[in-house]
C-alpha positions as CSV (number, residue, x, y, z in Angstrom):
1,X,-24.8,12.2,-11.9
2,X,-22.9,12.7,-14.9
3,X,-19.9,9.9,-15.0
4,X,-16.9,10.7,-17.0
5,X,-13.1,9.9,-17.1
6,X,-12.1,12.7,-15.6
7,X,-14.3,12.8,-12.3
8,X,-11.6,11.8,-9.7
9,X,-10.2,15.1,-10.7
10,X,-9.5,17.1,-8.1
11,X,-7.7,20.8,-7.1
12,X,-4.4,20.1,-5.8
13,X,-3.9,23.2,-4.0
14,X,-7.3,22.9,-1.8
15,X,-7.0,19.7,-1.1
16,X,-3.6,19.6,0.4
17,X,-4.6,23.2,2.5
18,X,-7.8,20.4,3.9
19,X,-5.3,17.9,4.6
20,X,-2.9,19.9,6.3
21,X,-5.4,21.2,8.3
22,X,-6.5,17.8,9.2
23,X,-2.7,16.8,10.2
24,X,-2.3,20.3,12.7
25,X,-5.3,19.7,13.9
26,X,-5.1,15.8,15.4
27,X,-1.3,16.5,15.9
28,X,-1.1,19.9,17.8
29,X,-4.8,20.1,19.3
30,X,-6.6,16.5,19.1
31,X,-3.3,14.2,20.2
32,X,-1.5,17.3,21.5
33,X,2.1,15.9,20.1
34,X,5.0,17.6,19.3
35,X,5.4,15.9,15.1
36,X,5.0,12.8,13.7
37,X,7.1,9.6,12.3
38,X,6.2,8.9,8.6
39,X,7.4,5.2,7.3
40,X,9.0,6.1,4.1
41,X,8.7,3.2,1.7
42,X,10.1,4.7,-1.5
43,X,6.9,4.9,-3.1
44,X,4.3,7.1,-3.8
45,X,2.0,7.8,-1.0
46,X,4.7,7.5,1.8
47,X,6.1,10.4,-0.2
48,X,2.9,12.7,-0.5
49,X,1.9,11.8,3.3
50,X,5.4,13.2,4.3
51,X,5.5,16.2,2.0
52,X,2.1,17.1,3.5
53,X,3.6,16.3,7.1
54,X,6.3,19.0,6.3
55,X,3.7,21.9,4.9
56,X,1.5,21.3,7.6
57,X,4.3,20.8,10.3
58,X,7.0,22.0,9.4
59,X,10.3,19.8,8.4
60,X,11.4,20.0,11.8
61,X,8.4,18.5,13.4
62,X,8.7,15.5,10.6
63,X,10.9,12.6,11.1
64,X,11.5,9.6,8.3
65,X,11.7,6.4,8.9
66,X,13.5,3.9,6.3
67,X,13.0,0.2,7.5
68,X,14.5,-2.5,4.9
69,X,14.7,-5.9,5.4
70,X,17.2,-8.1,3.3
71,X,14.3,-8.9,0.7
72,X,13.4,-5.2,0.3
73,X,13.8,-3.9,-3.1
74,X,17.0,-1.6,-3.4
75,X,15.3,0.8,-5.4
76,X,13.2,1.4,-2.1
77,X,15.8,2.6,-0.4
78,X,17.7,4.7,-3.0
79,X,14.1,6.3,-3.7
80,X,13.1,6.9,0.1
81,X,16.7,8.3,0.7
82,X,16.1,10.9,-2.3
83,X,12.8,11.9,-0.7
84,X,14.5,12.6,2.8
85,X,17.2,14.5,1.0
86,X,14.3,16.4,-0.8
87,X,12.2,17.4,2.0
88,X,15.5,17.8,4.8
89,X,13.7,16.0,6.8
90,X,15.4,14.3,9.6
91,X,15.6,10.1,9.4
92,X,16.6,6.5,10.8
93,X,17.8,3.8,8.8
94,X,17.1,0.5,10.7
95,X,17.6,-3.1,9.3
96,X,15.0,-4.8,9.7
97,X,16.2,-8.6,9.0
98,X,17.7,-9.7,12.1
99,X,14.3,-9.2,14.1
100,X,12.4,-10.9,11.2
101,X,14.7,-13.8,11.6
102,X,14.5,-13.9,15.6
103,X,10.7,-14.3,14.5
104,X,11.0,-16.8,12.1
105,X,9.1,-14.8,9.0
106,X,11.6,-16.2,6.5
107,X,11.6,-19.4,8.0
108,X,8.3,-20.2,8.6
109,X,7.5,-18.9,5.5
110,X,10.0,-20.7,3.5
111,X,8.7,-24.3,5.0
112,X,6.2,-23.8,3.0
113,X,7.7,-22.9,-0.1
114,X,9.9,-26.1,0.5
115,X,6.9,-28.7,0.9
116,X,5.7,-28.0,-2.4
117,X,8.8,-27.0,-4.1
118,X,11.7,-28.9,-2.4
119,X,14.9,-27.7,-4.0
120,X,13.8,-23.9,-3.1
121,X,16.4,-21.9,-1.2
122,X,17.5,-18.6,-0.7
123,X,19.4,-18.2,-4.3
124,X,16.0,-18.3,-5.7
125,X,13.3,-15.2,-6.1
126,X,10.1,-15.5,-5.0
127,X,6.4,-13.4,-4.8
128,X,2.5,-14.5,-4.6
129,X,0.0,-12.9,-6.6
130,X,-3.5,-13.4,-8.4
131,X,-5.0,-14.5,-12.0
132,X,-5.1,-11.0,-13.7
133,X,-7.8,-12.0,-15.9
134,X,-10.4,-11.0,-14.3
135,X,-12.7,-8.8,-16.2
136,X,-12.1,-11.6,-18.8
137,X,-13.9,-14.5,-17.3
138,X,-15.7,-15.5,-13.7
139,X,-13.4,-16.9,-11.8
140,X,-12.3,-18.2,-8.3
141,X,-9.7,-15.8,-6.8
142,X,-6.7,-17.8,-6.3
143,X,-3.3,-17.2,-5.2
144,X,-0.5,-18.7,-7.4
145,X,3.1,-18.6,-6.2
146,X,5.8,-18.0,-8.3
147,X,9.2,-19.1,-7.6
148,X,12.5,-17.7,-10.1
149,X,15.6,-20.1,-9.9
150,X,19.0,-18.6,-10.2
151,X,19.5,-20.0,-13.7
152,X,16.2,-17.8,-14.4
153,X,13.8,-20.5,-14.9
154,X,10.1,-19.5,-13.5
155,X,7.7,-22.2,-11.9
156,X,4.5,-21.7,-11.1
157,X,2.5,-23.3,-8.1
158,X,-1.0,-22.7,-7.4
159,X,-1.4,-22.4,-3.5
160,X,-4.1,-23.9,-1.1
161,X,-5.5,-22.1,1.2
162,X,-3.6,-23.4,4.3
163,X,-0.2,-22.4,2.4
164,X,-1.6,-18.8,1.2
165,X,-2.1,-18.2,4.6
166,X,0.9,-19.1,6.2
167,X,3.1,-17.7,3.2
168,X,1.0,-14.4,4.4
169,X,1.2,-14.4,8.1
170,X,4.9,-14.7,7.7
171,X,5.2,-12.0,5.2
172,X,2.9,-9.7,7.5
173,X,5.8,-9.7,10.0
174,X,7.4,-7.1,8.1
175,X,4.8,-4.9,8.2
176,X,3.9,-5.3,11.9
177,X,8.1,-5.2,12.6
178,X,7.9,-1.7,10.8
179,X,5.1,-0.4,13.1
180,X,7.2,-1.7,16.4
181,X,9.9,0.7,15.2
182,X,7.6,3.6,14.1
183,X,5.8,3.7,17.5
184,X,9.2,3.7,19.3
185,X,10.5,6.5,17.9
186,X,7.0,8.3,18.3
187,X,6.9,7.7,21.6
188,X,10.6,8.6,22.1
189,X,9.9,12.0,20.7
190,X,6.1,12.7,21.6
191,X,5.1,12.1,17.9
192,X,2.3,10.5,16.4
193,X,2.2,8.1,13.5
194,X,1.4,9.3,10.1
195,X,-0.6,6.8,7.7
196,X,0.0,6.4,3.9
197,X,-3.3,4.2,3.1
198,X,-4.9,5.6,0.1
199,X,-8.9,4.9,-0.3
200,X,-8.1,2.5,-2.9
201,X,-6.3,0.3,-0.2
202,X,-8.5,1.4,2.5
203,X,-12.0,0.0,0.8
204,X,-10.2,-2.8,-0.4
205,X,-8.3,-4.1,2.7
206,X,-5.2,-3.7,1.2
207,X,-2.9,-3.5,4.2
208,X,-2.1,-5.2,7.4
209,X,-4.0,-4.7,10.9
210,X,-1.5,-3.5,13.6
211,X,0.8,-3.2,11.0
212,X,0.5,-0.5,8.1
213,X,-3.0,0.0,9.3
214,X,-1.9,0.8,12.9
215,X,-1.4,4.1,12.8
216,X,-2.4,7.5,14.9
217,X,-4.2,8.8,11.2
218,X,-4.6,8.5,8.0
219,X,-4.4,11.8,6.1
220,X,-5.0,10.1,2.7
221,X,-7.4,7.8,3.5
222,X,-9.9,9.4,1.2
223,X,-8.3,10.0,-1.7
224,X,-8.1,7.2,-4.8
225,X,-4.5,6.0,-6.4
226,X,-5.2,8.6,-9.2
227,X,-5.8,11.8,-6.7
228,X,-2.6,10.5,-4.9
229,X,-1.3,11.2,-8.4
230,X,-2.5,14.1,-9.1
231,X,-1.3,15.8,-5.5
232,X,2.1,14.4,-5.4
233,X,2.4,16.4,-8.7
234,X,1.5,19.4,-7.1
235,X,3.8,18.7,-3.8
236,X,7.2,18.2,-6.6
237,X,7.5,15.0,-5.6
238,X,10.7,13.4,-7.0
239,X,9.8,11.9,-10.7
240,X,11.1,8.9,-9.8
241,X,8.8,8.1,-7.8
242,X,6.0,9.2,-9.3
243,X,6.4,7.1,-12.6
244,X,7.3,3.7,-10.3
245,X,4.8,0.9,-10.4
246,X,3.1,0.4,-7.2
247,X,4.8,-2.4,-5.3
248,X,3.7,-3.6,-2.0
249,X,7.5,-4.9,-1.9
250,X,7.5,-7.9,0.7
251,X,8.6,-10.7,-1.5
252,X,12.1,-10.9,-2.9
253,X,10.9,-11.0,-6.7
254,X,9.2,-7.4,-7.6
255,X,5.6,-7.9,-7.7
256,X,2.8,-5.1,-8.3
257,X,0.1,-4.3,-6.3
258,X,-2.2,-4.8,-9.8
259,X,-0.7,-8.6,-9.5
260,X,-0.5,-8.8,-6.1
261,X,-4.5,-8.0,-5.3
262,X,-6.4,-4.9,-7.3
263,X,-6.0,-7.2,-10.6
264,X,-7.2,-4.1,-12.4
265,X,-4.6,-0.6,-13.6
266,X,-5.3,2.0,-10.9
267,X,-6.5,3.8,-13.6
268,X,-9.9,2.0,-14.1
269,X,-10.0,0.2,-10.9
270,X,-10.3,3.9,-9.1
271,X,-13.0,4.6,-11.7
272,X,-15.2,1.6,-11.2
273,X,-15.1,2.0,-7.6
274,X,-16.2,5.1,-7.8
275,X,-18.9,4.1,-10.2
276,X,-20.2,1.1,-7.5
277,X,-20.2,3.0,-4.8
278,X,-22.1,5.7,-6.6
279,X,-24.4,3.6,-8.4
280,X,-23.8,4.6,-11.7
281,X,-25.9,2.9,-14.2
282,X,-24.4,0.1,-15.8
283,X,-24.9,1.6,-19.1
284,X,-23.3,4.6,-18.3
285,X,-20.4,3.2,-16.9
286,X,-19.8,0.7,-20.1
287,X,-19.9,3.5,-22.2
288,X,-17.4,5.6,-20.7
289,X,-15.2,3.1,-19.7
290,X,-15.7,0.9,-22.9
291,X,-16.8,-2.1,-21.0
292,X,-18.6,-4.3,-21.1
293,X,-21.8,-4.8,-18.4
294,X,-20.7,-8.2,-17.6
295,X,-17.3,-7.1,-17.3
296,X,-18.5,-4.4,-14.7
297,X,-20.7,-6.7,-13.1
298,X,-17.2,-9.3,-12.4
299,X,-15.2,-6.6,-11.2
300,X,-17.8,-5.4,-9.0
301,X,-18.2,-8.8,-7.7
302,X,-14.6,-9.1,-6.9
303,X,-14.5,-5.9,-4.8
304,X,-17.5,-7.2,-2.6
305,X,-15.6,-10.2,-1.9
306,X,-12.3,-8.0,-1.0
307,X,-14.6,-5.9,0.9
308,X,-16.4,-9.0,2.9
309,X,-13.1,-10.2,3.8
310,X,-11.6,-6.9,4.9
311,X,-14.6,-6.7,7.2
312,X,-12.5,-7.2,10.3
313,X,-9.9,-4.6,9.5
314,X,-11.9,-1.7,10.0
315,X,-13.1,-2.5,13.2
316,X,-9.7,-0.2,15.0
317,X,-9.0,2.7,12.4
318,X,-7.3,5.2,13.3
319,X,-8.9,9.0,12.5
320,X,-9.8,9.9,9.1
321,X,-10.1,12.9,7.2
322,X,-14.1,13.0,6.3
């Protein structure tokens, strides 16, 4: 196979005539619903499932829901709101804080934060990610925490394991809360649930089971980060949007998704993927890339790992397109 930079390419125009397809067909003849309820986030792939929604659908047959919370970055909002306006698509606004409170996210969550930093409160920012070193040097994945006081000072805590996972089943309430609200309105109006997973995400584990993996399908489930890219391009998707760092935006400090987990730019993470699961030869992928073949060899380790411990999520998807 002949490995190159540009192999993720793809044609805009086909793929989003397969991918319509796809979304008429489980909607109208597989599910036999009336539309579907797309979460819009404010970033890039909730906006390229919903502009596919409306050319497959319709705009009518496409309704947008925007679910912040008090932590949610406002740039979220003021992004998903210009996409709505963009595609007239009709839309909710719910907040979602009070239920996330009644649950005790930010509360159980912060008891955490407070054991191991005591003065913590809600005048400070706060997000998790990992080392971003890591075609650099073999390593341990560990989460560190970092915590930003209101007179802008930044500590840095690295977390056990029993605090990572409590910081992260608290934050997964937001996800899960979202889904609660996106299967009541598709219920209410005979729709089905529109994923925005990317294949990046999905081989990774990047998202939450029952939350924004519990969906009716997942029309971009296929496609890498960079072909999300290259078809939100081709859909006129506002520019805003599409020049925005990937943000899985559940802490109250901004973090990326390339801090948060993939450790790697989209750019090359999408391309060694693609090269593992294709079983390039290591020489070939070193000299395209301008790596390394111990440098391949750690990043491939790390998405084995991600992918041994994502095991469990894939055991309810929702339909694909093959």
């Amino acid at each position: 196979m002949d490995f190159h930079k540009n192999i993720l390419d793809i044609n805009p125009e086909k793929e989003c005539e397969r991918i319509c397809e796809f979304i008429k067909e489980e909607v109208y003849t597989h599910f036999r619903r009336e539309g579907v309820v797309v979460g819009i986030s404010g970033g890039i792939d909730s906006a390229v499932t919903a502009a596919l929604s409306v050319r497959a659908l319709s705009k009518d047959k496409v309704l947008g829901l925007l679910l912040p919370e008090k932590e949610t970055n406002p740039v979220s909002l003021i992004f998903g709101e210009l996409l709505i306006k963009k595609l007239d698509i009709r839309s909710e606004k719910l907040d979602l804080s009070k239920s996330l409170e009644s649950l005790g996210c930010y509360k159980r969550r912060d008891d955490i934060i407070k054991k191991i930093y005591p003065q913590y409160d809600s005048n400070h920012k706060i997000k998790i990610g990992l080392p971003q070193n890591l075609l650099e040097r073999d390593r341990i994945n560990f989460f560190s925490l970092k915590i930003f006081t209101p007179q802008g000072e930044e500590k840095n805590f690295r977390l056990s394991k029993q605090a990572l996972l409590g910081i992260v089943a608290a934050t997964d309430m937001k996800q899960r809360s979202r889904m609660i609200q996106l299967y009541y309105f598709a219920e209410k109006h005979n729709y089905l649930v529109i994923g925005t997973t990317n294949y990046s995400e999905y081989a990774q584990g990047f998202y939450v089971k029952f939350g924004d993996g519990g969906v009716d399908l997942e029309p971009i489930a296929h496609l890498y980060k960079t072909q999300i890219y290259q078809l939100a391009k081709y859909l006129d998707v506002p520019g805003e949007i599409i020049i925005r760092t990937p943000s899985p935006d559940t802490f109250s400090a901004v973090v990326s998704d390339q801090e948060f987990f993939f450790c790697i730019p989209y750019e090359l993470f999408d391309l060694l993927l693609y090269s593992q699961e294709n079983k390039i030869p290591l020489s070939e992928v070193s000299r395209v890339l301008n790596l390394s073949e111990e440098q391949i060899k750690r990043a491939y380790r790390d998405f084995d790992q991600k992918r041994k411990a994502a095991v469990h999520l894939n055991q309810s998807a929702p339909n694909l397109l093959g």
